[in-house]
N, C-alpha and C positions, 0 to 999 in steps of 0.2 A: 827503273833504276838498275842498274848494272853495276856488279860488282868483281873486282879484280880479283885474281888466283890466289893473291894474299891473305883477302879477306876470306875467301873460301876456307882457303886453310886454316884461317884463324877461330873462324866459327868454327870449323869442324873440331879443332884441338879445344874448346871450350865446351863444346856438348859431348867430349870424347868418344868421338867417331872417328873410325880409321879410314882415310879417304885416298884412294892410290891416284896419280899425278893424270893419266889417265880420263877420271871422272869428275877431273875440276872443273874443264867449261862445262858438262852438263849441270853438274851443281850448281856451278854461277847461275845458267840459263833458269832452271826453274827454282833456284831464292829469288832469281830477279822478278820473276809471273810472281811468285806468294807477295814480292813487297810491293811492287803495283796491284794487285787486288789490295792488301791492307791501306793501301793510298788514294784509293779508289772509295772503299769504307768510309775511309775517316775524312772523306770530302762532303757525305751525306750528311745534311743537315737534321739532327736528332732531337733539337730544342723542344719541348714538350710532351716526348712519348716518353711514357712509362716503363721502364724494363721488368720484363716477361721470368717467372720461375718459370716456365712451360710453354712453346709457341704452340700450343693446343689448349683450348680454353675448357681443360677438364679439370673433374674432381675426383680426389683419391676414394674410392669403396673400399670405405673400414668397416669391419666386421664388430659385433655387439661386444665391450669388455668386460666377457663373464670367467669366472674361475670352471675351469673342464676339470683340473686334477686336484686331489687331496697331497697334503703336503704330509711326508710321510718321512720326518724331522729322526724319529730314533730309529729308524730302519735305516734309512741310509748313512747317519753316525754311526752305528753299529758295523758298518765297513770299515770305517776311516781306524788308523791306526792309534790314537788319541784326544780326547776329547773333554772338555770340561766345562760343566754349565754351559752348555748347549755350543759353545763356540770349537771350532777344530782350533788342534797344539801343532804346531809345526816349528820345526828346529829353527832358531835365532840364525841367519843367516849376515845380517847386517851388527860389527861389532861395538 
């Protein structure tokens, strides 16, 4: 599929890319290769295969979910500038 200088430019002014007059046939030239491979794709016939999270048939190594740290709730309140009943005060921003 080949595409005219127009089109070039038209795509280009849509994905706001600045494109000097210069490097329009080579742009044309390789949209034109990406849109034949995508025409290429979409001619395989895919009726029955499953799509893939991963083309590697692994599994993620999760580590055991244990508590490592102590939650140490009035020590790092004791920084904050405000606080009350365990929740931090922060100024009303929204009126």
């Amino acid at each position: 599929m080949s595409l005219s200088a127009d089109e070039v430019r038209r795509v280009a002014h849509l994905a706001r890319l600045g494109i000097d007059d210069s490097e329009v046939a080579a742009t044309a030239e390789q949209l034109g290769r990406i849109l034949q491979l995508v025409e290429q794709m979409s001619a395989v016939d895919t009726a029955g295969i499953a799509p893939l999270a991963h083309p590697l048939e692994t599994s993620q190594r999760l580590r055991p979910d244990e508590v490592t740290e102590v939650v140490q709730r009035e020590a790092v309140q004791g920084l904050s500038g405000a606080t009350e009943n365990g929740l931090y005060l922060v100024p009303r921003v929204i009126g």
